[in-house]
N, C-alpha and C positions, 0 to 999 in steps of 0.2 A: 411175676412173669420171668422166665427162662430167660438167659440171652439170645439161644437159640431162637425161642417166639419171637422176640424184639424185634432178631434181624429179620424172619419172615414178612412181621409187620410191618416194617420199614419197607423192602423191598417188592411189597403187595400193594403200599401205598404207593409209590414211584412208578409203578407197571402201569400203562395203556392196558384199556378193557381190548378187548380184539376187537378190530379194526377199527381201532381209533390212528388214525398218523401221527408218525412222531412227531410233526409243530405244532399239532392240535396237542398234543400229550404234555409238549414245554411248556405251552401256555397256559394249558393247565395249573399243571405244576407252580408257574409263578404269577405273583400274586396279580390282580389288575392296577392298582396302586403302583405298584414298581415298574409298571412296564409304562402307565401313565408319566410316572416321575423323568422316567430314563426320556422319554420322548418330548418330554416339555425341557430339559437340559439341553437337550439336543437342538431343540430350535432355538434355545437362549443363545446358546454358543452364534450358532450362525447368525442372530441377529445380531449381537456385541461383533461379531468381526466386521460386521456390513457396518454398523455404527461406527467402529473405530476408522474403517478404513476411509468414511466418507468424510468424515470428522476436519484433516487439517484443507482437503482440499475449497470445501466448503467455507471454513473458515478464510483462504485466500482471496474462495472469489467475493465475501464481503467486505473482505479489506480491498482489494482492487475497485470494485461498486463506488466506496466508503471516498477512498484516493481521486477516485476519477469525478464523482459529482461534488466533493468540496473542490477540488482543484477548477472545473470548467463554473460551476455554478457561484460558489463563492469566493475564490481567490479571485475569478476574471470577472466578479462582477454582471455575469450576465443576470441574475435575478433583480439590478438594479434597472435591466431593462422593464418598461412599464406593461409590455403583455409577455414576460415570464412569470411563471406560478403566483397566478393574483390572489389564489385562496390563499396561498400560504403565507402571503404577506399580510393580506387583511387580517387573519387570524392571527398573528402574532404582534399587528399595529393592535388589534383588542386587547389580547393579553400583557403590552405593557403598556398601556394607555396614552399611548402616542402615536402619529403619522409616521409613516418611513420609519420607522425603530430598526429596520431590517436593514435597509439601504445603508441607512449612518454604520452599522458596525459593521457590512462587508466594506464598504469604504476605507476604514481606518485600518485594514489585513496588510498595506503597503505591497502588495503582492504586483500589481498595476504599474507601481514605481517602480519596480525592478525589473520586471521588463524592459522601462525605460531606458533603464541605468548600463545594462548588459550589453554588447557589443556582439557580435555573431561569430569571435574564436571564444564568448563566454567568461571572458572579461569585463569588470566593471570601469566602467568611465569616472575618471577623478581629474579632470583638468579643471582650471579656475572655473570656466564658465559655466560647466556644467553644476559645480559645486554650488552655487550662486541660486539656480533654480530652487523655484520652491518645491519640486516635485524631488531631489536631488534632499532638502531641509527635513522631508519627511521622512527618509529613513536613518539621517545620524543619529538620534537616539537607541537603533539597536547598531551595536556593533558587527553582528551578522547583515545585517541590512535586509535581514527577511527572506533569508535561506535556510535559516534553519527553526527546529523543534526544538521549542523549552520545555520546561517540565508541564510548565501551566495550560500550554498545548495537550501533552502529553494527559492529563486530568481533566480538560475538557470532551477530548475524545474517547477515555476510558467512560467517563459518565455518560455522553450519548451512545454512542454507536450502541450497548447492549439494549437499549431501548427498541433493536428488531434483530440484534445477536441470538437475545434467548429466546425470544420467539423461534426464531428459525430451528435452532438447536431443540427446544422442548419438542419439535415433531418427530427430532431424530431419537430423544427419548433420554436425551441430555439434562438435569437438572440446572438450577439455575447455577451453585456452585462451580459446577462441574464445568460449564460454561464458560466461566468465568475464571477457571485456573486454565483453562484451553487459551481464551481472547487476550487476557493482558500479557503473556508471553511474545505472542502472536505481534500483539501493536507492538510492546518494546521490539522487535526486533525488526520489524518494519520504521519506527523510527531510527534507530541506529545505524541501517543501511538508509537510509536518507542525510542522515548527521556525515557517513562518510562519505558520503557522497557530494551532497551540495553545493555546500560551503568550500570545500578546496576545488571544485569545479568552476566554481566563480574566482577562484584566489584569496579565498579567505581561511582566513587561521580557523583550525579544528576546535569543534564545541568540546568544550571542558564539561565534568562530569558534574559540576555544580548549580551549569547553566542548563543543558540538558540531556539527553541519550551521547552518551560520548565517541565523536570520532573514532577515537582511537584503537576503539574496538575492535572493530573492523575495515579502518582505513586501507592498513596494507594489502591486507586480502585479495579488496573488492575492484581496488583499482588497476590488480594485476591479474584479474578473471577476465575468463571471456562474457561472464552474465556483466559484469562491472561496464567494460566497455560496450556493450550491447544498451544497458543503461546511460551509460553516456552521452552514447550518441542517439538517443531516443527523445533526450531529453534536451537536445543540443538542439534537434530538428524542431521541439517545442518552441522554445524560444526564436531558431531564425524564422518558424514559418505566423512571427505574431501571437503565440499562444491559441491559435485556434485546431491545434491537433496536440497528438499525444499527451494528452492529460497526465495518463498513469507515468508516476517518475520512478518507483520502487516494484509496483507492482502490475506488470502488465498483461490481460487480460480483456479489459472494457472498452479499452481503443477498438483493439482487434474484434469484440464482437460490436459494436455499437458503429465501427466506420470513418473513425477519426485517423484511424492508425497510418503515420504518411513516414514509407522507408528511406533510409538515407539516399537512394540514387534518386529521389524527385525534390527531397528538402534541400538535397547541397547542390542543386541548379538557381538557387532561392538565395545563396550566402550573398552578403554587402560584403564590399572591401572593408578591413580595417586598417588606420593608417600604422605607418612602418612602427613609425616611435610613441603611439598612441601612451598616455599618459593616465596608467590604471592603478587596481589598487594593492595587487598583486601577483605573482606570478601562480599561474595558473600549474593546476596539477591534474593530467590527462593520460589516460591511457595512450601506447602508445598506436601510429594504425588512425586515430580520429582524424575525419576534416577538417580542412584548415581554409579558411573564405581568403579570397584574392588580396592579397599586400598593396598601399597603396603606399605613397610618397608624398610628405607636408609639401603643401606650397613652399614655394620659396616668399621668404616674409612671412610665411605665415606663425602665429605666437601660439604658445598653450593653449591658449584657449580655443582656439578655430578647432583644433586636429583636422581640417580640413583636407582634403587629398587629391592624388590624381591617379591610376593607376599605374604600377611601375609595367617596363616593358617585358 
């Protein structure tokens, strides 16, 4: 064959029969395979951006979920109440072949005692008398006194929580891996804004990196942010208003849809005085801008121990 013939052929092959149109004619032309292929990429892509983009936020709200029903359910003890979730306790008195198995280890969280212990500018109470209680006895063996995450915390939660992480995620079309290089970033760094957090909130020295998610990480950062102070005093309001609102300390979320969420202008009508020269266990590290509950003045006569008060004028 000629070259001449070639291109003939070539260009006899390429030509629409008359009246064929010219999209009817491209598609001819290519093959149905490739125009399948091009349209199946084509939705890959957009489902991988919908995937990615839904990804971290999703991830937040099961860590907020995760924060807010350990914080109300088993740091406060309400599952030790006798008509909260009976299935769930029956079920796991079977599975470890004992009564209350459930009750005994929220019990021993110390979580309850620190409430106790706190004062409402968020300082801990160390005067003799209080030292003395037995409910004051259960937290000296941690030197945090139950503000902060250790590692062993840290390894409980990575082993639960993906027990309805990857479920959730596998819908989104996340393997389990995949999941799971997403989620433990995610907690470490939700403990680590909690280690900055807590513990110098209370006045207590920053978790070392041996104990657990370390302070220092992110201490300076968070407590010269406006989210840091926003977190402050969210979790400031937790405390004066009893523990029965704002759960979420890191990550907020679940108050606000769930009803618990109570803003600083209705908790800081709720502050106790603390007395002037209250005798705590360190000085407290706060944004600046936080509330500060009514100063009060020791009796006269009165000793360490009382910190009893009257209100100054």
């Amino acid at each position: 064959m000629s070259f001449v013939s070639m291109a003939c052929w070539t260009v006899a092959a390429f030509t629409p029969p008359p009246g064929l149109p010219r999209q009817a004619a491209v598609r001819a032309a290519v093959p149905e395979a490739t125009v399948r292929a091009a349209t199946m990429h084509a939705d890959g892509l957009a489902a991988s951006a919908v995937q990615y983009t839904v990804a971290l936020p999703m991830m937040y709200a099961l860590l907020s979920a995760h924060e807010y029903m350990s914080h109300k359910y088993l740091m406060h003890l309400e599952l030790s109440r006798p008509d909260t979730w009976v299935w769930l306790k029956s079920l796991i008195d079977r599975l470890a072949g004992s009564e209350k198995a459930l009750e005994r280890a929220i019990e021993a969280n110390g979580h309850v005692e620190h409430h106790a212990e706190t004062l409402d500018d968020m300082a801990l109470r160390n005067d003799e008398r209080w030292k003395r209680t037995p409910v004051a006895k259960t937290l000296d063996p941690d030197e945090w006194r139950g503000t902060a995450f250790n590692w062993q915390n840290f390894l409980i939660v990575a082993v639960t929580m993906p027990v309805y992480v990857i479920p959730t995620f596998a819908t989104m079309g996340w393997s389990a891996p995949e999941t799971m290089a997403i989620f433990l970033p995610c907690l470490l760094l939700q403990m680590l804004v909690w280690n900055a957090l807590h513990p110098p909130m209370h006045g207590l020295r920053p978790v070392p990196a041996h104990v657990g998610p370390p302070s220092w990480v992110l201490a300076d950062w968070l407590l010269e942010s406006a989210y840091g102070k926003w977190l402050f005093e969210n979790h400031m309001g937790h405390h004066v208003m009893g523990g029965r609102c704002n759960y979420n300390v890191v990550c907020p979320l679940a108050d606000q849809l769930l009803g618990t969420y109570v803003p600083p202008e209705v908790w800081v009508r709720e502050m106790r005085p603390v007395a002037e020269d209250a005798n705590v266990r360190g000085a407290l590290v706060a944004p600046a801008g936080v509330p500060k509950p009514p100063v009060c003045a020791v009796r006269a006569g009165a000793d360490d121990e009382s910190q009893s008060g009257v209100p100054l004028a």
